[in-house]
SEPARO-781609 format. One record per residue (C-alpha): residue in one letter; x, y negated, z. Coordinates in steps of 0.1 Angstrom, whole numbers. Layout:
N
<r aa="A" px="X" py="Y" pz="Z"/>
...
// end
This chain:
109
<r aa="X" px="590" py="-48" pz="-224"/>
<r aa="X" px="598" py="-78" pz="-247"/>
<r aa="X" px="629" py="-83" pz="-263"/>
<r aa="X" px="635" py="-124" pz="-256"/>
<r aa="X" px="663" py="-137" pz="-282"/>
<r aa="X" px="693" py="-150" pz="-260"/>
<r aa="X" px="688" py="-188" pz="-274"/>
<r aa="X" px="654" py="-186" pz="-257"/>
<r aa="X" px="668" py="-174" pz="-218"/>
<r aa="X" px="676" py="-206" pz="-203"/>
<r aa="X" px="642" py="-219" pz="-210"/>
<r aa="X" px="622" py="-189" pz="-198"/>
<r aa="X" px="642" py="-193" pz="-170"/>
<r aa="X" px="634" py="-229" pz="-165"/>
<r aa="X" px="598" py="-216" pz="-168"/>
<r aa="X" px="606" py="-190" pz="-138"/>
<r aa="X" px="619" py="-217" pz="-118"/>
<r aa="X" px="588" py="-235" pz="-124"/>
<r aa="X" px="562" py="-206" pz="-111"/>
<r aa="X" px="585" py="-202" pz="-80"/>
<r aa="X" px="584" py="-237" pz="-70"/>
<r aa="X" px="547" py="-240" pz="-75"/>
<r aa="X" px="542" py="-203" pz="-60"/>
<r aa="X" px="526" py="-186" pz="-88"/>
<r aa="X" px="540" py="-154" pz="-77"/>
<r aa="X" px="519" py="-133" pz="-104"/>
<r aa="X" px="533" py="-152" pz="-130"/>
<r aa="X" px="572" py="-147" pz="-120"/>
<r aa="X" px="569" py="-111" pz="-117"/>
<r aa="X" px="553" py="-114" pz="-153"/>
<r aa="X" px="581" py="-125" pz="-167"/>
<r aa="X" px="601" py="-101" pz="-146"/>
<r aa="X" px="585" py="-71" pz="-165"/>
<r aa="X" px="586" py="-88" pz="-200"/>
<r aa="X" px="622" py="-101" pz="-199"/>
<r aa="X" px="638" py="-80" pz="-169"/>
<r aa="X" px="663" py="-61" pz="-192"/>
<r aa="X" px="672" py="-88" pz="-212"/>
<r aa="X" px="685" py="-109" pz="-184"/>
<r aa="X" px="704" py="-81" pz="-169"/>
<r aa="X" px="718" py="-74" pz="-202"/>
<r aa="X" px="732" py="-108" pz="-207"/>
<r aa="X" px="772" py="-113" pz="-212"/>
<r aa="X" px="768" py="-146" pz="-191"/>
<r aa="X" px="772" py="-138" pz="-154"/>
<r aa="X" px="753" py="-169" pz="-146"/>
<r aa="X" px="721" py="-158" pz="-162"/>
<r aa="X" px="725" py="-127" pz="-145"/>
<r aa="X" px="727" py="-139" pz="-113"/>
<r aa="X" px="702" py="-165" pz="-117"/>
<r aa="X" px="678" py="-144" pz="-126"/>
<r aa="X" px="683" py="-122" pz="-102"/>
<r aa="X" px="675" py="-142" pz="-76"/>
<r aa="X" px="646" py="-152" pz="-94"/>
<r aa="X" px="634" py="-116" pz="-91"/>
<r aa="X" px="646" py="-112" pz="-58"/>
<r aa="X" px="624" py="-141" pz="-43"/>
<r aa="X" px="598" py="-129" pz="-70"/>
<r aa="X" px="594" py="-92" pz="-50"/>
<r aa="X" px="597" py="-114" pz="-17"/>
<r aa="X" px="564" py="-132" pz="-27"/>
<r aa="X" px="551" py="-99" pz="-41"/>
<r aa="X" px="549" py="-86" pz="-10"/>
<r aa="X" px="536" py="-111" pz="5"/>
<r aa="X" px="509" py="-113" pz="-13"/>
<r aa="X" px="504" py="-78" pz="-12"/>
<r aa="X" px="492" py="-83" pz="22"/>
<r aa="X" px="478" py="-116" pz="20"/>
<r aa="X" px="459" py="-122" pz="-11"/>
<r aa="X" px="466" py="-126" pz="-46"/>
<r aa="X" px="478" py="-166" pz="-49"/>
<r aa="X" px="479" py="-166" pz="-14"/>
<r aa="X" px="513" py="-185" pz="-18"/>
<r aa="X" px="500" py="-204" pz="-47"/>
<r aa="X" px="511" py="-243" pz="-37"/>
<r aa="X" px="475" py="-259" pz="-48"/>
<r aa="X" px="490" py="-295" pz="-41"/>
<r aa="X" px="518" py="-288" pz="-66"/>
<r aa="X" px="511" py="-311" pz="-97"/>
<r aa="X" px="510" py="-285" pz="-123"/>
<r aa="X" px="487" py="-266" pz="-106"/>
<r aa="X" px="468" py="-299" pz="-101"/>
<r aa="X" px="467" py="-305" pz="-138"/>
<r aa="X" px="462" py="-269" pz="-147"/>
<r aa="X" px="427" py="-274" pz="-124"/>
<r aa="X" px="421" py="-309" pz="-144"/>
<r aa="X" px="421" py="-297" pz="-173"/>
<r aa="X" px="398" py="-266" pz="-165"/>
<r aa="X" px="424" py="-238" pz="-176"/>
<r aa="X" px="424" py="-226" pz="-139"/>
<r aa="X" px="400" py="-223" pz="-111"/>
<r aa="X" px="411" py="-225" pz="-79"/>
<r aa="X" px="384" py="-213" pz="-51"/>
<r aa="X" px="370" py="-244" pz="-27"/>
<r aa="X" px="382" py="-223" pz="3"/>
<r aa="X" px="420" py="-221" pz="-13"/>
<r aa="X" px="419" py="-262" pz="-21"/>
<r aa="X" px="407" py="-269" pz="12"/>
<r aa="X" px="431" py="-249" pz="35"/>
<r aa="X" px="468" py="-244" pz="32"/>
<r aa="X" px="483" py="-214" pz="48"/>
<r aa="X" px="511" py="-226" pz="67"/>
<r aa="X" px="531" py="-197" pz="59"/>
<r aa="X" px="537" py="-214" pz="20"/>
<r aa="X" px="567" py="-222" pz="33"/>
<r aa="X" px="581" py="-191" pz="43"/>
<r aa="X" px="588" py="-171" pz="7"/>
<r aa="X" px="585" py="-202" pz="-17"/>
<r aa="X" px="605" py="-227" pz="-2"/>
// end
């Protein structure tokens, strides 16, 4: 596990917020393992509790996918992900573009 300088926590939590809302559940629980003990280490109850309900939605999504697919809750509309895509960093299969689950809702919302 990383150590992540305290200065640096709000904006890796920003980036946290930012997988969750475009579903890129991998990616949270990444910075779950890397940063985990530095969050819950924090004096500031705030980041504490922010992050962990980052990690509890993350472990909701986890299992999801568990069952349903890697990036099966991956929001492919989401514009990051769009521009990730653009510019060729990601690939996204034809099959995922083309058909939403309807069940993106239900862990990512």
């Amino acid at each position: 596990m990383r150590r992540l300088p305290e200065a640096q926590q709000e904006s890796v939590l920003d980036a946290m917020d930012l997988a969750l809302d475009r579903g890129s559940f991998p990616c949270l629980q990444s910075f779950i393992e890397d940063y985990g003990r530095d969050f819950l280490e924090n004096p500031s109850a705030s980041v504490r509790e922010r992050f962990i309900a980052l990690q509890v939605a993350g472990d909701e999504g986890a299992e999801y996918e568990n069952v349903h697919g890697r990036y099966s809750l991956l929001k492919v509309d989401h514009p990051f992900n769009r521009e990730l895509v653009a510019k060729g960093i990601v690939e996204m299969p034809a099959m995922q573009l083309a058909t939403q689950s309807s069940d993106l809702g239900t862990v990512a919302a």
